[in-house]
C-alpha positions as CSV (number, residue, x, y, z in Angstrom):
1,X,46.5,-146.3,139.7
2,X,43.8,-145.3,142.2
3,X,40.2,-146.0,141.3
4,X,37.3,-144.3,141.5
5,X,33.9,-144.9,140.0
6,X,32.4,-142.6,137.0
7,X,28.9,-141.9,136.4
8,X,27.7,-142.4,132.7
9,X,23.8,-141.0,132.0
10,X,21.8,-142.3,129.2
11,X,18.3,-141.6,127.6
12,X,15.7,-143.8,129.8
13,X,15.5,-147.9,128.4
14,X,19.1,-147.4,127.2
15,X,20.8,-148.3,130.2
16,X,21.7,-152.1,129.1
17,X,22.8,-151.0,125.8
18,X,25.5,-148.3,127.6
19,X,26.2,-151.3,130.5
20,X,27.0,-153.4,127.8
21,X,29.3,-150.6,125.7
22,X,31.8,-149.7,129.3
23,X,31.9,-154.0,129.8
24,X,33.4,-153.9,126.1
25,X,35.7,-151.5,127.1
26,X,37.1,-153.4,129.9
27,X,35.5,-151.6,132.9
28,X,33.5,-152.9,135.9
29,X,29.9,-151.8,136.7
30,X,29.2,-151.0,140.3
31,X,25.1,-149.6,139.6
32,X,22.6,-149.6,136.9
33,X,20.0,-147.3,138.0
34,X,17.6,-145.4,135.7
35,X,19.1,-143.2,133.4
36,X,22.2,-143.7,134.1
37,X,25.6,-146.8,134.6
38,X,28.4,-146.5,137.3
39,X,31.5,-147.9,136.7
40,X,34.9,-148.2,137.6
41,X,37.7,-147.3,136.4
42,X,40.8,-145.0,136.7
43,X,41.9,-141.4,135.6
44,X,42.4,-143.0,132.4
45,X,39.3,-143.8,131.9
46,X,37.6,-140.6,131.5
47,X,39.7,-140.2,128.4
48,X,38.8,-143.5,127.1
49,X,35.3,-142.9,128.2
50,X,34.6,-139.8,126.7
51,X,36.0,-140.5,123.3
52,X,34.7,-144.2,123.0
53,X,30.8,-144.6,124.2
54,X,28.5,-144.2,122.2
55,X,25.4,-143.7,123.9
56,X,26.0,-141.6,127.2
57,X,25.4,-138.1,127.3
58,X,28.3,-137.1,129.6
59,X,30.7,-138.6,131.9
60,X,30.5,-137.8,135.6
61,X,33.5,-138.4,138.1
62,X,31.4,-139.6,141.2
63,X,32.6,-137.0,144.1
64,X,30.3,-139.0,146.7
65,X,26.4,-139.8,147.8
66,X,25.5,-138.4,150.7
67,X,21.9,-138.5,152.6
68,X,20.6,-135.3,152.8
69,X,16.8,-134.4,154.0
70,X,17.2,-130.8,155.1
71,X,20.0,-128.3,153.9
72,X,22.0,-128.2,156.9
73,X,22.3,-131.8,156.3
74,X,23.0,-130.9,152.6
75,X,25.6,-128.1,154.1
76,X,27.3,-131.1,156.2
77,X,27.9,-133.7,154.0
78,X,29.2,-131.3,151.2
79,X,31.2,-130.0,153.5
80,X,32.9,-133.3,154.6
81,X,33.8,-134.7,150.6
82,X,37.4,-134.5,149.2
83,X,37.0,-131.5,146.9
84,X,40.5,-130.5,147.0
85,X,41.5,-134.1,145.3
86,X,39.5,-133.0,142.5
87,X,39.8,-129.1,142.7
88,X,43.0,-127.2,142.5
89,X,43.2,-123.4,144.1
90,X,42.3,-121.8,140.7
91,X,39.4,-124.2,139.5
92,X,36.2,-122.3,138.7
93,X,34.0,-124.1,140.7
94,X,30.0,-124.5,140.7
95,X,26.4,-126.4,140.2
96,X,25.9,-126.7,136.8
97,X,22.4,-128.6,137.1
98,X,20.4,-130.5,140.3
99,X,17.5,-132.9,139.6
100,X,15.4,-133.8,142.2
101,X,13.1,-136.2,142.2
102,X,10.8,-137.8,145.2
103,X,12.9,-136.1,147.7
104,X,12.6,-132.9,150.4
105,X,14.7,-130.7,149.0
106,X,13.5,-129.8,145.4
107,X,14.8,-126.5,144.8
108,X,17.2,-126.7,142.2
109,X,18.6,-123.2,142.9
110,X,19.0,-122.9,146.7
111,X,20.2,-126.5,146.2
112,X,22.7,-125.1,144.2
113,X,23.4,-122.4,146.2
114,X,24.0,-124.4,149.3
115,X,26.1,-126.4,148.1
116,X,28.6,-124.2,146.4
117,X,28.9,-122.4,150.2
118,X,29.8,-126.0,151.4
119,X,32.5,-126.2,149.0
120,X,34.0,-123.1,149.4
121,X,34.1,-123.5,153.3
122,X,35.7,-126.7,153.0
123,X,38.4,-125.6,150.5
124,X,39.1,-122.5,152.2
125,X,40.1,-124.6,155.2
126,X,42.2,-126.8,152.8
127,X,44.1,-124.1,151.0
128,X,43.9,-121.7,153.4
129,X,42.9,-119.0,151.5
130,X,39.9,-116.6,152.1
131,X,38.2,-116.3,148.6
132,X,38.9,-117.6,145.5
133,X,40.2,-116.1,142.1
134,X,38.3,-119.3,139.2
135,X,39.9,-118.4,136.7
136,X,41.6,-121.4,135.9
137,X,39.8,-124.8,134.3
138,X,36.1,-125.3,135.1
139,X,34.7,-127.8,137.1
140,X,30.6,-127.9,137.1
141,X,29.1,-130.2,138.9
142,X,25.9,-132.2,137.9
143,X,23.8,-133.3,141.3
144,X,21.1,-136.2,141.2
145,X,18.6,-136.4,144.3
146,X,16.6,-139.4,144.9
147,X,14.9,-140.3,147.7
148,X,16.5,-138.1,149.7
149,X,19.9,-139.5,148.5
150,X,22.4,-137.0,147.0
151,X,24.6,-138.4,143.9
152,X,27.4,-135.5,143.6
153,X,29.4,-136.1,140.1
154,X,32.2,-133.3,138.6
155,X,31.2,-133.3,134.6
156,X,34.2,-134.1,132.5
157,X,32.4,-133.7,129.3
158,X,31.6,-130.1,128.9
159,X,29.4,-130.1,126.3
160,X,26.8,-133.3,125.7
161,X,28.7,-136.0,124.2
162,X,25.7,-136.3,121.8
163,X,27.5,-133.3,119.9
164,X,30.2,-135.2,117.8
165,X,31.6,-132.6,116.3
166,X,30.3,-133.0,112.9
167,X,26.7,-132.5,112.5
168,X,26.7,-128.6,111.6
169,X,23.9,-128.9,110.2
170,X,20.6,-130.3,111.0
171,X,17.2,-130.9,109.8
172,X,14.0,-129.4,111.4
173,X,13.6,-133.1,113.7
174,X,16.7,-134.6,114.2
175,X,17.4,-137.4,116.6
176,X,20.5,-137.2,118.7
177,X,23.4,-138.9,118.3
178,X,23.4,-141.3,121.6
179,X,20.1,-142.2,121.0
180,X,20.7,-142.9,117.4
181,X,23.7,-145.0,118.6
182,X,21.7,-146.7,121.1
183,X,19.3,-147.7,118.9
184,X,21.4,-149.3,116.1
185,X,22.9,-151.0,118.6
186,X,19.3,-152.8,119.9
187,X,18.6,-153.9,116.4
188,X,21.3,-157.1,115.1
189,X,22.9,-155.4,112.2
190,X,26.6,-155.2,111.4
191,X,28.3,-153.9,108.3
192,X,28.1,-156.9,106.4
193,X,24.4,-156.3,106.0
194,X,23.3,-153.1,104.0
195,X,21.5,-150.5,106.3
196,X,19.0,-147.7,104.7
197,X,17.4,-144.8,106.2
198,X,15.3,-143.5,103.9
199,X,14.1,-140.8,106.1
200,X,17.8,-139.5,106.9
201,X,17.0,-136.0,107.6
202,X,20.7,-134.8,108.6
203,X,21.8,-137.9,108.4
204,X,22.6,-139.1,111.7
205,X,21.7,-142.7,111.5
206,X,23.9,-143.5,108.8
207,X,27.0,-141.7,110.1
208,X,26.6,-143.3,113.8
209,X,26.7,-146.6,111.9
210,X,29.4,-145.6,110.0
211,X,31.4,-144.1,112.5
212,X,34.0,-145.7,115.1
213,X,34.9,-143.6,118.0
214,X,32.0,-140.8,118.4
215,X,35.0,-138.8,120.2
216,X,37.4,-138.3,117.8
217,X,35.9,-134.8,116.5
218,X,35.4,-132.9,119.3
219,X,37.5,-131.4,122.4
220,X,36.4,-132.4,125.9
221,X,36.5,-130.0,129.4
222,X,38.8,-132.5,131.4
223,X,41.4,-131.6,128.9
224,X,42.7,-128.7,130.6
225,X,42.2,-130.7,134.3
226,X,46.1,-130.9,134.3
227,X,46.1,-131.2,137.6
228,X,44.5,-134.6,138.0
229,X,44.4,-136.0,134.6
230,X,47.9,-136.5,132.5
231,X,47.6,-135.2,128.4
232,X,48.9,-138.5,127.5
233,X,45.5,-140.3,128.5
234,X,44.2,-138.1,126.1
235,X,47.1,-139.0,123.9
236,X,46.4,-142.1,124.0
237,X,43.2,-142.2,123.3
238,X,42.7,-140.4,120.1
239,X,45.6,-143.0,118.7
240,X,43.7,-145.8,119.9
241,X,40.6,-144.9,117.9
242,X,42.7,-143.9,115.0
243,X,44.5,-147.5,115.3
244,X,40.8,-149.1,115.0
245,X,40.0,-146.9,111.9
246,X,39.0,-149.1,108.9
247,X,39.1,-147.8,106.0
248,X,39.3,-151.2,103.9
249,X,35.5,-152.5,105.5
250,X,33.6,-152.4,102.6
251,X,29.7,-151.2,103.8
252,X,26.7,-150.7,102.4
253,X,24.9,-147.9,103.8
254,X,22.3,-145.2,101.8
255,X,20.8,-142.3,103.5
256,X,17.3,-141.0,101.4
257,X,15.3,-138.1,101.9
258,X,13.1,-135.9,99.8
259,X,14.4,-132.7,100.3
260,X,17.6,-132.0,98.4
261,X,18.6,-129.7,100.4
262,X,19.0,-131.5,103.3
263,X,20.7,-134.5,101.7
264,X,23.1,-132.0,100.6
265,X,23.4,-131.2,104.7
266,X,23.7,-134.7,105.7
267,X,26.7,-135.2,103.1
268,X,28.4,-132.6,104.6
269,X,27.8,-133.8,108.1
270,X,29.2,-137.3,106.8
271,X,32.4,-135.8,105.3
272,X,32.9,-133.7,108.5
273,X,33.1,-137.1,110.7
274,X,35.5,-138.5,107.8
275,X,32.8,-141.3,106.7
276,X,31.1,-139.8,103.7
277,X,33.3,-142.6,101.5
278,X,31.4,-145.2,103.4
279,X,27.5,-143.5,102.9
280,X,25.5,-143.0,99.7
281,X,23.0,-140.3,99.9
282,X,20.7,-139.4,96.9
283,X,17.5,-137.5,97.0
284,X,14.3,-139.8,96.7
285,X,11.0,-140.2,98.2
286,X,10.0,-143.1,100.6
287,X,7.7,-144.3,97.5
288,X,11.1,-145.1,95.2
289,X,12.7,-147.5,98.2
290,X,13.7,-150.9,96.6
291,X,16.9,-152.4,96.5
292,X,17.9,-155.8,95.1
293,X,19.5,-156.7,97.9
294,X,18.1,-159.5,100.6
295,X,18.7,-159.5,104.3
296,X,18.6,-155.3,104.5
297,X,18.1,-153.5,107.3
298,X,15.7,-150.5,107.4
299,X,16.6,-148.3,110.1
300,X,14.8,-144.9,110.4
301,X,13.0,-141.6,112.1
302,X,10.5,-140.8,110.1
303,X,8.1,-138.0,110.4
304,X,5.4,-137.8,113.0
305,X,3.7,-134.7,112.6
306,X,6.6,-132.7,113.2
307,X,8.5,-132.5,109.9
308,X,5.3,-132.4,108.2
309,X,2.5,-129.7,108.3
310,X,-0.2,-131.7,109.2
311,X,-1.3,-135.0,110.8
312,X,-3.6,-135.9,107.8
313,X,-1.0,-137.0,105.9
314,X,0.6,-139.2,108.3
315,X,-1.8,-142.6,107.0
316,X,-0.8,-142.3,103.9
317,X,2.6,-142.2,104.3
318,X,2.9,-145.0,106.8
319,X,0.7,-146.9,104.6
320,X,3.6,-146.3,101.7
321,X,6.0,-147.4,104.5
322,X,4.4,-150.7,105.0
323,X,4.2,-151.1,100.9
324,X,7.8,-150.5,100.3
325,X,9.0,-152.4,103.2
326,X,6.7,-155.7,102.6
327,X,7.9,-155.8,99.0
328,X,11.3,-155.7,100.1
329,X,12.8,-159.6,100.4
330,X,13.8,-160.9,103.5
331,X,14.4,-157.1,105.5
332,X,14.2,-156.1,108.7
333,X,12.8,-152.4,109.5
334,X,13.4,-150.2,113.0
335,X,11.4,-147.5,113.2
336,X,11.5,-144.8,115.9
337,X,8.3,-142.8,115.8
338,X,5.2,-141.1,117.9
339,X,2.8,-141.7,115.9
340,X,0.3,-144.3,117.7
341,X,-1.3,-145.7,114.6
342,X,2.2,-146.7,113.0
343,X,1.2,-150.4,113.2
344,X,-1.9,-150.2,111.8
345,X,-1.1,-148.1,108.7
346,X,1.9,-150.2,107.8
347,X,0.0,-153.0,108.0
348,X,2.4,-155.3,110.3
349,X,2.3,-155.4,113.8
350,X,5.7,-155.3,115.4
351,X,7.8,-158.0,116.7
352,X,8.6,-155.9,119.2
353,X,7.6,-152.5,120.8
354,X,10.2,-150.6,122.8
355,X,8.6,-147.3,124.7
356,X,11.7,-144.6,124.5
357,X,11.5,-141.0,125.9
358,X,13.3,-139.1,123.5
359,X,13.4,-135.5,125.7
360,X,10.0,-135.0,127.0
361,X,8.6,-137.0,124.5
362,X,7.0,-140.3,124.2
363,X,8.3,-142.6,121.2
364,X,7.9,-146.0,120.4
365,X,10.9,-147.8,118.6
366,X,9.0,-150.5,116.6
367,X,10.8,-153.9,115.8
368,X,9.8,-155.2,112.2
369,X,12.4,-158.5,112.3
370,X,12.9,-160.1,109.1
371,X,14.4,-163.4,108.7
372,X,18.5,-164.0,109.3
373,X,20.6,-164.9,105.9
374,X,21.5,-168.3,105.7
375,X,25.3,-169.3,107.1
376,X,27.8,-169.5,104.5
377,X,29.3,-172.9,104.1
378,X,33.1,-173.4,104.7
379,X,33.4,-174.1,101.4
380,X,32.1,-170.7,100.4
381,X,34.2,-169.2,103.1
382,X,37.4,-170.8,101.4
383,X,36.3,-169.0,97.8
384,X,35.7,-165.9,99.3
C-alpha cells in the first residue's frame, strides 16, 4: 500500500507525548516540529489515527511543502502538487485556515484566495472540465507558513478531534480533551493507582482516564472520501477499539466538585462515552478531600479566577489545596493552573514546572511527585 506522511497538531510542549502515542501505534515519525508530529503511514492510517490518538487536534494528509516568498511563487507550486490524487471531480474544495508565521506572505485571506485559483487551474487541466459543481465530500485544507516554507495538509478530521462525542455538556472553564489526555499521560499513573479530581467541572479528566479509544463516539469527514479511502479501514477500526474494551479492569477513579449541578453534567458526559461504571462522582468541596487510600494520584484544573468571581479568594483556596493534599499519605498531585502564586499558597514547591499554552493562555502544569508504592513480592503476586 502506498505511503504518504500525515500531519498530527498538538497544543505547544505536547509534541513528545503525541510522538510517543503514533510510535505506539506502529507508525514512523518523519518531523517533530512545534505544534505539531509527521508520520508515516498509509490510507489506513487516517482511520486508525483519527479514532486512536489521544492528544492531536486533527489529522492532516501532507499534500506537499513548497517555498513560497511571493504569490506567484505561491500560484506555482500549488499549481504543480498532485491534487487530483486526493480530489475527485465533485470534491468541494477550499482553504479552511492559513497561519503564518515569520514569513512574507501573511495574509491569511489572499493566501487563501490564491491558492484555491492554483488548484482549480491545475484540476481543470486534469479533468478537463471548465468549472466545478462541489457538491460532493469536502475537502478543506489547513496551510502552515514558516519561514517562508509552505506546509499544505487536506484535514481528514472535520471537526477538532478534541470533541469526543460525549461531553454535551460543560462547565463555565473546561479543559479540552487532548490536553486533558496529554496531560495524564506526562504524569506516571495507571489504573491500578486511584486518580481524583476534585475539581472535575464537566468531568473531563476522569473520563479521558477512563476512556480507551477517544474515536469511538464521533463520525469523522474522511468517511465519505470513498474515493481514496476504503469503509473497511473505518471498519476496522472501530472493531479494533471495541476488541481493546475492558470492562473487567477494576479502577478507582472519583470526580468532585461543589456545584451539584455540574456533577450531575459530568455524569452524563461519562455515561455518554460508556465509562460512567468506571467513575464515582459525588458533590463535595475541595475542604472534604481525604481518602484512605496510599499512593493516589491528584489530578486536576482548578479555578484560577475564572470559575470564581474574584481573585481574592484564590489564597485561600490554594492554601486548602495544599492542606488537603499534605495530609494525604504518600500522593502525588498535577495541577494545571494560571494562577502564579500556586506554589506559594499550597505551601510546596513543585517538583516540576511545565509552562503549557492552553489557547492564548499561559498555564503552568505543576508536578507535586509523591513517593512510588513499594513492588509486590512474588509471593504476593502468587496470592493475588
Amino acid at each position: 500500500m502506498k505511503m504518504i506522511e500525515l500531519v498530527a497538531p498538538c497544543h505547544f510542549g505536547m509534541e513528545a507525548v503525541l510522538k510517543r502515542e503514533i510510535l505506539d501505534l506502529g507508525y514512523e515519525i518523519s518531523q517533530v516540529e512545534d505544534g505539531r508530529v509527521t508520520f508515516l503511514g498509509d490510507l489506513e492510517a487516517v482511520a486508525y489515527a483519527n479514532v486512536f490518538l489521544r492528544t492531536t487536534e486533527r489529522i492532516l494528509i501532507k499534500v506537499g511543502k513548497i517555498h513560497a516568498e511571493t504569490f506567484d511563487e505561491l500560484f506555482e507550486g500549488t499549481k504543480a502538487l498532485p491534487w487530483e490524487d486526493f480530489i475527485p471531480e465533485d470534491g468541494k474544495f477550499w482553504v479552511a485556515k492559513a497561519n503564518s508565521i515569520k514569513s512574507k506572505l501573511f495574509s491569511p485571506s489572499d493566501i487563501q484566495s490564491i491558492m484555491k485559483k492554483a488548484m482549480v487551474e491545475r484540476m481543470k487541466e486534469h479533468y478537463h472540465v471548465s468549472w466545478f459543481p462541489e457538491d460532493g465530500a469536502k475537502f478543506p485544507l489547513r496551510v502552515f507558513l514558516y519561514k517562508d516554507i509552505v506546509t499544505i495538509g487536506i484535514d481528514t478530521s472535520g471537526d477538532s478531534l478534541h470533541k469526543r462525542g460525549y461531553r454535551t455538556l460543560t462547565s463555565k472553564a473546561p479543559i479540552t480533551e487532548t490536553l486533558a489526555a496529554a496531560l495524564i499521560m506526562l504524569t506516571p499513573w495507571n489504573k491500578d493507582r486511584i486518580l481524583v479530581d476534585p475539581f472535575c467541572g464537566s468531568g473531563t479528566f476522569p473520563i479521558e482516564a477512563a476512556n480507551m479509544a477517544p474515536g469511538m463516539n464521533r463520525s469523522f469527514l474522511s468517511e465519505d472520501w470513498k474515493n481514496i479511502i476504503k469503509r473497511k479501514y473505518w471498519y476496522e477500526a472501530m472493531d479494533e477499539a471495541n476488541d481493546l474494551l475492558d470492562d473487567t479492569v477494576k479502577v478507582d477513579i472519583q470526580g468532585y466538585d461543589i456545584d451539584g449541578d455540574i456533577v450531575k453534567a459530568a455524569r452524563a458526559n461519562a455515561q455518554s462515552a460508556g465509562v460512567d461504571h468506571m467513575i464515582h462522582f459525588q458533590q463535595r468541596p475541595v475542604n472534604a478531600l481525604s481518602h484512605p487510600k496510599k499512593y493516589g494520584f491528584i489530578i486536576s484544573n482548578p479555578p484560577y479566577g475564572e470559575r470564581i468571581e474574584e481573585k481574592k479568594n484564590l489564597p485561600a483556596l490554594y492554601t486548602e489545596i495544599g492542606e488537603r493534599f499534605a495530609a494525604l499519605d504518600a500522593w502525588s498531585m498535577y495541577l494545571i493552573t494560571s494562577y502564579e502564586d500556586a506554589e506559594k499558597y499550597i505551601g510546596r514547591k513543585a517538583d516540576k514546572n511545565r509552562k503549557i499554552y492552553n489557547g492564548m493562555l499561559k498555564t503552568y502544569f505543576y508536578q507535586f511527585m509523591g513517593p512510588r508504592p513499594p513492588k509486590r513480592s512474588q509471593e504476593n503476586r502468587n496470592v493475588d
